[in-house]
C-alpha beads as a LAMMPS data file, in Angstrom:
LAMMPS data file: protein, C-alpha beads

171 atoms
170 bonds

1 atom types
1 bond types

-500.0 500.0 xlo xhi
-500.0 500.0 ylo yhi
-500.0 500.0 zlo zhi

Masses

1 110.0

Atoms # bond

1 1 1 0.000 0.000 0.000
2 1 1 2.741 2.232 0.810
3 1 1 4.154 1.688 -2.846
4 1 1 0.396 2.664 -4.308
5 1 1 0.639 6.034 -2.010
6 1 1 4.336 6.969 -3.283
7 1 1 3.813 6.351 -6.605
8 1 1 0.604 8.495 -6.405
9 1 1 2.355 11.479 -4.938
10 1 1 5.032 10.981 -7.239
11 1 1 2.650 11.604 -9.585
12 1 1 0.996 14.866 -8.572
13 1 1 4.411 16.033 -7.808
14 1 1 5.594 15.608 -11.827
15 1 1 2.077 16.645 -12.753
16 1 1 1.987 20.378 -10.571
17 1 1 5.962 20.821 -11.003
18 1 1 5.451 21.485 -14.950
19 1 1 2.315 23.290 -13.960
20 1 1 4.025 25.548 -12.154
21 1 1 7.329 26.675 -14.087
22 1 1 4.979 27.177 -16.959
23 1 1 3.870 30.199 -16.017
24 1 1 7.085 31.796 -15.499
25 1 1 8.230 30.668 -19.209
26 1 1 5.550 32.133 -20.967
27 1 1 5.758 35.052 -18.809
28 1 1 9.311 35.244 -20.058
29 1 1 8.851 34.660 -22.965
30 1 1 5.907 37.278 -23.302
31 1 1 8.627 39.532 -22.080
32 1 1 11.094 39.129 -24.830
33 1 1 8.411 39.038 -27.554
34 1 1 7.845 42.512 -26.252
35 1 1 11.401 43.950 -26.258
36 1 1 11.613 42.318 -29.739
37 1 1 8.504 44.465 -30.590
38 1 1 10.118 47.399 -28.995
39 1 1 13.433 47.794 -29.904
40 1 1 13.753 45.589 -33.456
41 1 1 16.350 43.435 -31.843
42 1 1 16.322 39.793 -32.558
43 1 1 16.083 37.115 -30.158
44 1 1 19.431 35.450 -30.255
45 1 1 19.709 32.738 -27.669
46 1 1 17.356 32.138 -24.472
47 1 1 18.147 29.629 -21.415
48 1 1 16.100 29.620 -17.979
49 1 1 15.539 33.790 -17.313
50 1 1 18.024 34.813 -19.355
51 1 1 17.611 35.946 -23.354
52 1 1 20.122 37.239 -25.741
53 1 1 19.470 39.362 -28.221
54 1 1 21.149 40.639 -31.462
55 1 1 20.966 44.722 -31.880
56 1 1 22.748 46.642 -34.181
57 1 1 22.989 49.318 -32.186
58 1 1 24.432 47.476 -29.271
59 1 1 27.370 44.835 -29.252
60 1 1 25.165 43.039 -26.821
61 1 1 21.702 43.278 -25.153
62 1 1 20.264 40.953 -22.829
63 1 1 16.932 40.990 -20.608
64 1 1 17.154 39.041 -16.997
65 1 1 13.571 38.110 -16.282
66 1 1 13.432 37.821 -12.692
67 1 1 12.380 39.985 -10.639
68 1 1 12.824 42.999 -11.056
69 1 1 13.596 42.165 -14.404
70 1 1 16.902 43.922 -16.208
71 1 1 18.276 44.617 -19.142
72 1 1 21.859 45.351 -19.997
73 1 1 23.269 46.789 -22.920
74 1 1 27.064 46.995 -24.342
75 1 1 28.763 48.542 -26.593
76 1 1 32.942 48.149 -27.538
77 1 1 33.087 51.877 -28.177
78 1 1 33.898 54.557 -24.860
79 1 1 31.371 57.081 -26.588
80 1 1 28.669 54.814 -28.587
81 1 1 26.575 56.324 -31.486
82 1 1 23.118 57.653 -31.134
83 1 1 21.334 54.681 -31.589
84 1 1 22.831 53.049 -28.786
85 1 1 20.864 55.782 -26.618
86 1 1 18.138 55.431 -28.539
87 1 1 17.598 51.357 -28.370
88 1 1 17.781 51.966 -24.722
89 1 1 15.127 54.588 -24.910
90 1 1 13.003 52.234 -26.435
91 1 1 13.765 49.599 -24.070
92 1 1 12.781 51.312 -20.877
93 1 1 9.570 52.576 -22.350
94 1 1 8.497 48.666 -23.255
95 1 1 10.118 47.382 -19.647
96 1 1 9.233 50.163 -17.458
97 1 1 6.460 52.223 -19.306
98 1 1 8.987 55.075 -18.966
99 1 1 9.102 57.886 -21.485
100 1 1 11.453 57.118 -24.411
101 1 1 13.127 60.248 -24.864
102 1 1 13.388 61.048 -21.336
103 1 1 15.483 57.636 -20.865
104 1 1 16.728 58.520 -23.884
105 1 1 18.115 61.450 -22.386
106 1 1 19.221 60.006 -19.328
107 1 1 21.377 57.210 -20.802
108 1 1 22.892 60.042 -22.308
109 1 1 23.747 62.048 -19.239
110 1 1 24.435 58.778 -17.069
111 1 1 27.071 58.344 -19.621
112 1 1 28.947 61.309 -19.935
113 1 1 28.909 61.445 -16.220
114 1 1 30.779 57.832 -16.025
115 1 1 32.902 58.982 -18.639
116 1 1 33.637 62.378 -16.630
117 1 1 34.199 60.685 -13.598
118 1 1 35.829 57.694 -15.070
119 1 1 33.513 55.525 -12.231
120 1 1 29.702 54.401 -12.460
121 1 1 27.262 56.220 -12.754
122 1 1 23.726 56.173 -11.771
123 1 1 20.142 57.939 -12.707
124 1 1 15.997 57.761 -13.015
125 1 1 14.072 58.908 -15.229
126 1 1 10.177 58.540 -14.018
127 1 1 10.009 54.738 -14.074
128 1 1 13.173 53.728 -15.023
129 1 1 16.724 53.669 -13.536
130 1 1 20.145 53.136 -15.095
131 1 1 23.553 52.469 -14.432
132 1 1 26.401 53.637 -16.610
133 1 1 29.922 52.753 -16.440
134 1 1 32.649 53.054 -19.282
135 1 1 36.236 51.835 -19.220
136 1 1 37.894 48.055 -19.381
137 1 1 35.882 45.338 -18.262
138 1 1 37.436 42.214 -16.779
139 1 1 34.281 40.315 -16.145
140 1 1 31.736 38.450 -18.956
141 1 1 31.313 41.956 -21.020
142 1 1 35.697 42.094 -21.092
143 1 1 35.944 44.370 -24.637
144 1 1 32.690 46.460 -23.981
145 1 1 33.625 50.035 -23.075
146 1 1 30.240 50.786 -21.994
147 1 1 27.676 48.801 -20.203
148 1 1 24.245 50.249 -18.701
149 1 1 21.899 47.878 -17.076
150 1 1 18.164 49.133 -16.796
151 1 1 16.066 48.090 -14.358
152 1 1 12.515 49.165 -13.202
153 1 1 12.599 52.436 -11.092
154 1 1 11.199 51.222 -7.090
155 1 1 8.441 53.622 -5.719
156 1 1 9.119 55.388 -2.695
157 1 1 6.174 52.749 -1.194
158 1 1 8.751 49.911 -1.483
159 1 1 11.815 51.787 -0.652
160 1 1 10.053 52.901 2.631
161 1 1 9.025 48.977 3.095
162 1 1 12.727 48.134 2.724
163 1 1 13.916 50.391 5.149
164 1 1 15.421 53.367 2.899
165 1 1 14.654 56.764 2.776
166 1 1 13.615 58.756 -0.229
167 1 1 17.423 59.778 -0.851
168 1 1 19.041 56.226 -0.335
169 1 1 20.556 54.085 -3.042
170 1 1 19.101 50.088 -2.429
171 1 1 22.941 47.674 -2.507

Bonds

1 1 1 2
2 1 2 3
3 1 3 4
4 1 4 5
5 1 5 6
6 1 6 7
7 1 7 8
8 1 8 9
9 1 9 10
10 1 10 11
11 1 11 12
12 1 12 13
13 1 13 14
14 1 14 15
15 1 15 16
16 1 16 17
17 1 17 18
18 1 18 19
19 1 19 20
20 1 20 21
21 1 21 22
22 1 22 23
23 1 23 24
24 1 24 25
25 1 25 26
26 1 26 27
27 1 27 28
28 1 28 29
29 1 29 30
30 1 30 31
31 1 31 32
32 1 32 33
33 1 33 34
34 1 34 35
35 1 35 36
36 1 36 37
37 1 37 38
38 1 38 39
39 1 39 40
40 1 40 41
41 1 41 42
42 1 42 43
43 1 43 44
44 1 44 45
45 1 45 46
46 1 46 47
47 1 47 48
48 1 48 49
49 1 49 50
50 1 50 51
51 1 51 52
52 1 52 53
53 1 53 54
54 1 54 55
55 1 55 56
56 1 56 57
57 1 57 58
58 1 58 59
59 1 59 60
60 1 60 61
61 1 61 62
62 1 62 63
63 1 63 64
64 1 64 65
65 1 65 66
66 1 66 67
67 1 67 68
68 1 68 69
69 1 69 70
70 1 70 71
71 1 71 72
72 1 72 73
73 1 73 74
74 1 74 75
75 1 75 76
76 1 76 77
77 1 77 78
78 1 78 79
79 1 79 80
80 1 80 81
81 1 81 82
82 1 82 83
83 1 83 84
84 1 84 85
85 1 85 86
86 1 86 87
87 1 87 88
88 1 88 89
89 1 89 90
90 1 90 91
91 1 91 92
92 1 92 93
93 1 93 94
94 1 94 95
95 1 95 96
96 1 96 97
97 1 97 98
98 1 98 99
99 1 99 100
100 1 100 101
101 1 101 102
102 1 102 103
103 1 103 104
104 1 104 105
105 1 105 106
106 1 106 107
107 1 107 108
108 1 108 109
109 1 109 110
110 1 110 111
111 1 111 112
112 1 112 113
113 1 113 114
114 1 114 115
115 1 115 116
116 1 116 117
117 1 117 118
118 1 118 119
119 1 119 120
120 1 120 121
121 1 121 122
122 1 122 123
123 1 123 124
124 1 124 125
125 1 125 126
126 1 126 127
127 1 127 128
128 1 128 129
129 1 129 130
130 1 130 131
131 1 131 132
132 1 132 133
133 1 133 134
134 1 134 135
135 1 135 136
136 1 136 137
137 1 137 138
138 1 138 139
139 1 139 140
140 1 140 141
141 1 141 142
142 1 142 143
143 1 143 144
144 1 144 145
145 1 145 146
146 1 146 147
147 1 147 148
148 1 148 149
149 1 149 150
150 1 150 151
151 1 151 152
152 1 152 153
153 1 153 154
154 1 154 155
155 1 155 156
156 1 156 157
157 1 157 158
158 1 158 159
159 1 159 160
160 1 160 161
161 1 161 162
162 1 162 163
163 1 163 164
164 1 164 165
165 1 165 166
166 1 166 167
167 1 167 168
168 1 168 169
169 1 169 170
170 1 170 171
């Protein structure tokens, strides 16, 4: 009998498991359909939370899904071309709901502040807030003179929740 019960919660166990991860996937996936949409980038690779996508205004631009998701975007040249700014306009607007030109603007600024201060930088733009840094990597994006990762802008709700004042940077 205890052999009927195990392989009956075996069972529901390989039944709910699939149910479960399924949602995330498509949620994922939902999410890279709409940077596609977005930013005309191709989907170049995708494994677990993580997809890859080909730009050409970016040597590299990939979307974390989890929560909160990310994006980052890379570029081998210190002072990228318009575009660049632009494709992460576009991004923030279909991740955050941000206005384009306002992250478009910021990306720029973020930038030229790294670059300026030869450190990262860091800004927000309504819903959206970016990181800049330029200079030699020595990590996965080695080559790529500039690297800004975009994530959704926290209300002041949550940072109050977590403990941080208006002012505070979260890390």
């Amino acid at each position: 009998m205890s052999g009927l019960l195990r392989a009956a919660a075996f069972l529901v166990l390989a039944t709910t498991i699939p149910a479960a991860a399924a949602p995330r996937v498509d949620a994922c996936d939902r999410l890279a359909a709409t940077m596609i949409r977005a930013t005309g980038a191709s989907l170049a690779g995708r494994a677990g939370s993580l997809a890859v996508f080909r730009a050409t205004d970016a040597e590299r631009m990939s979307l974390d899904c989890r929560a909160p998701a990310r994006m980052v975007f890379a570029s081998r040249d210190r002072e990228p071309t318009r575009g660049y700014y632009a494709l992460i306009g576009r991004a923030a607007r279909a991740l955050t709901g941000a206005a384009a030109e306002a992250a478009e603007v910021l990306a720029r600024q973020v930038h030229q502040d790294s670059l300026l201060a030869d450190a990262p930088r860091q800004g927000i733009a309504g819903k959206a807030a970016l990181r800049c840094e330029t200079g030699p990597r020595d990590d996965a994006l080695a080559g790529d003179l500039t690297v800004c990762v975009l994530v959704p802008n926290r209300p002041p709700a949550l940072r109050r929740r977590a403990g941080l004042s208006h002012g505070a940077r979260a890390g």
